[in-house]
N, C-alpha and C positions, 0 to 999 in steps of 0.2 A: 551412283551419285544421288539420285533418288531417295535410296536407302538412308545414304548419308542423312543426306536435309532430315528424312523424318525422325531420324536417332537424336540428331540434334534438338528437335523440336520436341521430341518426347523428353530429355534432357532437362531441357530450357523449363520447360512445364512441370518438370520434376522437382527441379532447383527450389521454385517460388514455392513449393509446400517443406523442404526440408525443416524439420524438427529445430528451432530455437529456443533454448534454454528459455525459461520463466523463472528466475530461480530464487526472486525475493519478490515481494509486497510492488506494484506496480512494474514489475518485468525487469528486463537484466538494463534498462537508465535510470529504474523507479522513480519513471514520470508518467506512467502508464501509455507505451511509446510500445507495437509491435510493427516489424517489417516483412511477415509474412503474408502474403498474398491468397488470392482463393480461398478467402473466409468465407462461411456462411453467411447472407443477410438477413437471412428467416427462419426460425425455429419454432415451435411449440411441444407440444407434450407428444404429437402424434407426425413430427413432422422432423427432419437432420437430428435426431439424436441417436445418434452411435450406443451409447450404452446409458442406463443412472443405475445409480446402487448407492443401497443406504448406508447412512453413516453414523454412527454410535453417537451418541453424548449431543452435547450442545456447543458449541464454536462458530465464533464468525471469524475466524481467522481465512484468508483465501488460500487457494491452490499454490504452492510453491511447485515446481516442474522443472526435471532435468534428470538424464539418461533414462529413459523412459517409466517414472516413475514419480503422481501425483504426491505429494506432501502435503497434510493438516494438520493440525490440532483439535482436540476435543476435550470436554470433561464430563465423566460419567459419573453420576451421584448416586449415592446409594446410602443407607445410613449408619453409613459410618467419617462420609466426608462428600468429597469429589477426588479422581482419578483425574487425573492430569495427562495425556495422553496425546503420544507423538503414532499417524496414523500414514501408511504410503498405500496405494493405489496401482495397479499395472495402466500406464495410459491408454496404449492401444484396445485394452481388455475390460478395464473397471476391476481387474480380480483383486480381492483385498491380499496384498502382501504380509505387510506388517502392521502391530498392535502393540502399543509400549508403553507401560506406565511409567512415564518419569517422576512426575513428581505424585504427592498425597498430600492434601490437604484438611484438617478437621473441619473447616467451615463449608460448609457446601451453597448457603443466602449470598443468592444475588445481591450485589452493593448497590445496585442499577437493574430495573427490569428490563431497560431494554440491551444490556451487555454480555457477558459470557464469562466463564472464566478461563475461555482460551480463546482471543482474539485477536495479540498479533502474529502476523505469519510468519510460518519457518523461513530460514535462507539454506538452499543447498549450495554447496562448495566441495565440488571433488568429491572427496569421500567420506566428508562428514555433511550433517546437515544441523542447524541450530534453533532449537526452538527457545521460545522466552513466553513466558507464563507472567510479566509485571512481576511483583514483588513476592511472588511464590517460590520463582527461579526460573536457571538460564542451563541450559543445556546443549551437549555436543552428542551427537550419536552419528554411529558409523551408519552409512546408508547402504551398506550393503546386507545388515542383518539386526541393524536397531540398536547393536549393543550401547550402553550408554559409556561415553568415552571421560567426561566429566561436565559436574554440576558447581553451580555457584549463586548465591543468595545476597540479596540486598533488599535488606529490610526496612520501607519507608507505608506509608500508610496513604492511601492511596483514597479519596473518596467512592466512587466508581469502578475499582477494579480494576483491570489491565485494559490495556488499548494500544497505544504505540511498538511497531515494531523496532525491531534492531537494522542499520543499518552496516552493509562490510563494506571494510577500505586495506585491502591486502590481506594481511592478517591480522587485523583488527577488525573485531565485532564491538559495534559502537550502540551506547543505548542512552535513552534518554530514560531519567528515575527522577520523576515530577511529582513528590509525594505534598500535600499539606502542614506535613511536620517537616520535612526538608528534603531538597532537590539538588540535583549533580546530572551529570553525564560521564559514561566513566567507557573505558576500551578495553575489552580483554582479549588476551592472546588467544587467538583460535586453536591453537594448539593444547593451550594449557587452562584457559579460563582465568587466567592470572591478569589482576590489573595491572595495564601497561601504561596507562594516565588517567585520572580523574577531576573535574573540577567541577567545582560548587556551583550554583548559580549564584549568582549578588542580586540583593532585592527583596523585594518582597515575594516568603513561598506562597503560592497554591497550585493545586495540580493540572497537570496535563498532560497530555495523550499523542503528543505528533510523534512522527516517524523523521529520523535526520535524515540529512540529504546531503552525499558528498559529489563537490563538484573539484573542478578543476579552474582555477584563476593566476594567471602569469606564471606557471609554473610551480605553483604551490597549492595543496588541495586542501579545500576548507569544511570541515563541517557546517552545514547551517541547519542550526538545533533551536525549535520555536517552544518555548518555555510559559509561563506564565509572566505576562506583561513585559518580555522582551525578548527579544528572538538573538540570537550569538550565532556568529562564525568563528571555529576556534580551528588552528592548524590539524588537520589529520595526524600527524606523526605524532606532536607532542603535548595536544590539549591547549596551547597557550592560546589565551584570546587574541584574536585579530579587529571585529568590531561587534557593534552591538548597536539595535536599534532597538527604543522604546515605545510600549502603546502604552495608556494609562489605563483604558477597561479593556481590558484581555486575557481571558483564561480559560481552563478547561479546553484549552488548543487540540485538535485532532486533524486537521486536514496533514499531510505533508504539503512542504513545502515545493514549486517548481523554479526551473532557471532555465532563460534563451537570454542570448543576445545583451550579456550582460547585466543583466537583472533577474533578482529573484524575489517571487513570487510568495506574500506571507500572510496566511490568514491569523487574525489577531483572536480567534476563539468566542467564545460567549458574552451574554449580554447585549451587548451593542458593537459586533463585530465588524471591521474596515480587512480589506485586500490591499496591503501594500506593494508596492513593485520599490524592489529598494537595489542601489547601483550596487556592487561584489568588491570595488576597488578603493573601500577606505579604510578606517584606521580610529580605536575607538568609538565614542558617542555618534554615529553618524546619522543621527535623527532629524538634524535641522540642516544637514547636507547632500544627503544621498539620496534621498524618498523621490522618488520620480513621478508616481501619483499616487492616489488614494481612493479606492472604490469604497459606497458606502453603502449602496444599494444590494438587495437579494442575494448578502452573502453566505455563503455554505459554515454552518457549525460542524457537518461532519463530511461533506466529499471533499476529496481535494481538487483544484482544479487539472485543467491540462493544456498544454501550449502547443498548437498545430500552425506551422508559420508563423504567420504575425499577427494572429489573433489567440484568444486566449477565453478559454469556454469555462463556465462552472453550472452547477447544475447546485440549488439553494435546500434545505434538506424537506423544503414543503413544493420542491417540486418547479423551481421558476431557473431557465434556464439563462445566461445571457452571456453573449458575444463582445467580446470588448478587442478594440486596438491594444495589444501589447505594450508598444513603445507610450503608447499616449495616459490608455485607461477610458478614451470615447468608446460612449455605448454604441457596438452595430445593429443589436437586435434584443429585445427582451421576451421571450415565450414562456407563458407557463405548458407544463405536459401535467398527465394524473400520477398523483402518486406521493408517497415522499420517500425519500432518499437520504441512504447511508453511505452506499459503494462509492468508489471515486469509480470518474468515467475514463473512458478505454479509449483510445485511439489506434486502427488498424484496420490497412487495407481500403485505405483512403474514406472510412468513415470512425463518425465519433456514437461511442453506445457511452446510454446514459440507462442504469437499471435500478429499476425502484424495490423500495420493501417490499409491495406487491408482486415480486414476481415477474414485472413488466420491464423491458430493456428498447431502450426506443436507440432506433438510430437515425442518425442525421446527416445530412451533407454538409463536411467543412465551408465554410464562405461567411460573407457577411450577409449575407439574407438567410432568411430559416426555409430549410427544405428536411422535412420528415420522409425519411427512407422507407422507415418499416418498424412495425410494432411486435411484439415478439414476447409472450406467456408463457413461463412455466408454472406448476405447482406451489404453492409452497412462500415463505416469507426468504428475501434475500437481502441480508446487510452484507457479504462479502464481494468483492471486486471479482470481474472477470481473468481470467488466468488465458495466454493463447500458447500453443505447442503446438506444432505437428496436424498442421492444417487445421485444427478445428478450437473451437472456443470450451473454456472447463469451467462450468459454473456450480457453485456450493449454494443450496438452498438450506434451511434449517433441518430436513431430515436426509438429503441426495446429495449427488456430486454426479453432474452431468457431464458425457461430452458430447457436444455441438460439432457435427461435421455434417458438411455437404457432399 
């Protein structure tokens, strides 16, 4: 009996580190939402890291994760362009598996010094895995051996270069194509990269950079796709709008978008950016009906936020972090920490990490008072988000890809 209990208990203790898929840009809710347990809280250069190993090129794309095997993006310049390049990782190991030029491109100038020209993150799925380069191209590759399965191009002009990733909804890879000279959203068959819907934005263009976000509402699931000057939910299946709310100064969008408890969660982008909390359940114009509140204060141009119960955390990208009531939009706490900030923050393991350019990942205790957990250095400059798998945390610096375990 004895024996029994400790099997169990070795078991039980097992369970909370099994390996969860990471398998897109903010984890498998892409709200930056992990359930595994027995995280590390402390790391540094000489302290929980399992393996790092360098990484070719330049990319802020983050870690994509699933069946044991890290996924990025890079681009290696040379003079003849930049190489476009889909990269996997052994998790448990760091040993480099695969190397694959998808795309080539002849310009290799940065449009932005502080961007890349491979920034959003792959999605894996089964046996393919999908990366998206913005308006370079979109690709499917087999993830068992790289092979490229198929490519496809959508040519819009982009100020900044690529930023927003692809969002999947079955078999549909959904993307947002937020150029200056014109903008859409369009879904293509995972299978075949053939569009399966497309529609325009209405409005005025200019570009931007979010990532969609498919939820689930009365039995119909919605795109919510934040655009320049007005953010849409259009049906998953067949692109038809559903509503649309308006900012007047709002562009250059990048956080994603989040959703609890019937509201989601919309940063309005540059200039003089507001956090809307806007209701999921209307129909057309719902700007002077649905908007639940409006945050104005120390909002993020580039983390997204994240929603831990009923509160609702961002961290502003010079570094000012603040606590708000979800349902309401009242401030519980406003701190600043050092640093500034690219990554969206992480929730897992009953703490929230917030990681700066610098290298520095602070974590915190969930609530409505601020309680600083722990401070935590590595190397190196970091714009890409934390990745969690298999007990331990995967973080991309500008030249590494760490793994974090305890």
């Amino acid at each position: 009996m004895a024996r029994l209990i400790v099997s169990l208990c070795f078991a039980l203790a097992a369970s909370s580190a099994v390996a969860q898929d990471w398998p897109e840009f903010r984890g498998p809710t892409g709200q930056g939402h992990s359930t595994l347990r027995d995280l590390p809280l402390e790391w540094g250069e000489d302290r929980n890291v399992a393996w790092k190993v360098p990484v070719s090129g330049r990319g802020w794309s983050s870690p994509a994760i699933a069946d044991g095997k890290v996924w990025l993006t890079t681009a290696v310049t040379d003079g003849r362009g930049a190489s476009l390049r889909a990269l996997a990782f052994d998790a448990a190991t760091g040993e480099p598996l695969l190397d694959v030029e998808v795309f080539r491109q002849g310009e290799s100038r940065l449009l932005n010094a502080k961007n890349s020209h491979a920034s959003p993150t792959p999605i894996v799925d089964g046996p393919r895995v999908y990366v998206h380069f913005g308006a370079a191209g979109t690709a499917a590759l087999s993830t068992s051996d790289g092979e490229i399965l198929w490519t496809t191009r959508f040519p819009y002009v982009s100020q900044h270069g690529n930023g927003g990733s692809p969002a999947l909804h079955g078999d549909l890879l959904i993307i947002n194509c937020d150029g200056y000279d014109q903008a859409f959203v369009v879904a293509l068959d995972t299978s075949t990269g053939r569009v399966r819907w497309k529609q325009d934005r209405r409005g005025r263009f200019s570009q931007a950079y979010s990532t969609p976000l498919v939820i689930g509402v009365d039995g119909r699931d919605q795109v919510i796709s934040i655009g320049a000057f007005r953010a849409t939910a259009y049906d998953a299946e067949t692109g038809e709008e559903i509503w649309y709310v308006r900012y007047e100064d709002g562009f250059s969008n990048v956080p994603r978008p989040v959703y609890g408890n019937g509201l989601v969660y919309i940063d309005t982008g540059f200039n003089d950016p507001t956090l809307m909390a806007v209701r999921v359940d209307g129909s057309g114009d719902v700007t002077d009906s649905h908007v639940e509140w409006i945050g104005t204060r120390s909002i993020p141009f580039t983390p997204s936020p994240v929603l831990v119960g009923s509160e609702l955390y961002m961290v502003s990208d010079l570094g000012v972090i603040t606590c708000v009531d979800a349902a309401t939009g009242e401030v519980h706490w406003r701190e600043r920490v050092l640093g500034n900030y690219s990554a969206s923050p992480l929730y897992a393991d009953g703490r929230i990490y917030f990681s700066s350019e610098e290298g520095v990942t602070t974590a915190i205790a969930p609530g409505t008072e601020f309680e600083v957990l722990a401070s935590n250095t590595i190397d190196g400059r970091m714009l890409a988000s934390i990745a969690v798998y298999d007990g331990a945390f995967f973080i991309r610096s500008h030249t590494h890809l760490y793994r974090i375990d305890a």
